[in-house]
C-alpha positions in Angstrom: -18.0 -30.1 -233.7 -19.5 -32.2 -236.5 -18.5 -35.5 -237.4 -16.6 -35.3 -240.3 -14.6 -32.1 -239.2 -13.6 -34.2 -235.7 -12.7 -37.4 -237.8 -10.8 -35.2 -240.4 -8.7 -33.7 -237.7 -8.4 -37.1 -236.1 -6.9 -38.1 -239.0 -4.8 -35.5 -239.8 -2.8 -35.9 -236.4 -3.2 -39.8 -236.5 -0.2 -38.9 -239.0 2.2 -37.5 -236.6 4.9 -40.3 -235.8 4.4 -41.8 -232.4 0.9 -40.4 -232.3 -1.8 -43.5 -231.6 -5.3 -43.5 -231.2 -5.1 -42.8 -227.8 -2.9 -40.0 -227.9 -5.0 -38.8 -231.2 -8.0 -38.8 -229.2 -6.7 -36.9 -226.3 -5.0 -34.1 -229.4 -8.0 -33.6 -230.7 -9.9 -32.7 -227.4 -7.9 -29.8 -227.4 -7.5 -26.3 -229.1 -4.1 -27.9 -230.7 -6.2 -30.3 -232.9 -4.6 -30.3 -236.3 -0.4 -30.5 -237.3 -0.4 -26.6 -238.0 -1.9 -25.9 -234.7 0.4 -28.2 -233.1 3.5 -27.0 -235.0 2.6 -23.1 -234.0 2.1 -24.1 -230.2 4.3 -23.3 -227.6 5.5 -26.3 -225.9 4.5 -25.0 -222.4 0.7 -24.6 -223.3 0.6 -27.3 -225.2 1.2 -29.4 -222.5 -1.1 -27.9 -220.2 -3.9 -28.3 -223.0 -3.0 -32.1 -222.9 -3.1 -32.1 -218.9 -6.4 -30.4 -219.4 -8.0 -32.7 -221.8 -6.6 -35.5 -219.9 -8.8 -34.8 -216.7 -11.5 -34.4 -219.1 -11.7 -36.8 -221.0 -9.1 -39.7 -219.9 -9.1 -40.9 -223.3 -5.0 -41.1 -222.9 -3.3 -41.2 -219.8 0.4 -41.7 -220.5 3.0 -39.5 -219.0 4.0 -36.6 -220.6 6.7 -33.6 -219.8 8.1 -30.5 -220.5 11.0 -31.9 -222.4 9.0 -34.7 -224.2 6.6 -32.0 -225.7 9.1 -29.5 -226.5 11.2 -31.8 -228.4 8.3 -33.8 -230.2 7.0 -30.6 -231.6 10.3 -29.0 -232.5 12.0 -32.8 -234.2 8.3 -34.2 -235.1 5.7 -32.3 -235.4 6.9 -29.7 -237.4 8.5 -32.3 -240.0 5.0 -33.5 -240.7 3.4 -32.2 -243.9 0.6 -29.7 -243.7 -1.8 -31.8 -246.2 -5.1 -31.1 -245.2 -6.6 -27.4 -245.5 -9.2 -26.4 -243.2 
């Protein structure tokens, strides 16, 4: 992925509340990598995509679950505003 495309989705989740550079890092190494993606995932694969890019990667290794993901996306995620068009 070019550098300016990977920093620009970088960005663009960095504005999800409780999303941190970490956790950014880890978002964008999967096929979830920008809000709308995120928004339209199903919590279930989501997760797995993190658990995935987490063995990877290990650029975040915090704890995450079925119930965090679901309700992040559903109360968070989905609140944020689409700003940036790809």
């Amino acid at each position: 992925m070019d550098e300016i495309l990977w920093l620009t989705k970088l960005v663009d989740v960095l504005r999800i509340k409780w999303v941190g550079p970490k956790l950014a890092r880890l978002i964008v190494d999967t096929e979830y990598d920008t809000v709308k993606k995120l928004a339209d995932g199903t919590p279930l694969e989501v997760l797995k995509a993190f658990n995935e890019a987490k063995q990877t990667h290990k650029a975040y290794q915090g704890l995450l679950g079925i119930n965090d993901i679901e309700s992040w996306i559903h109360e968070v995620v989905v609140k944020t505003p689409l700003v940036i068009v790809y």
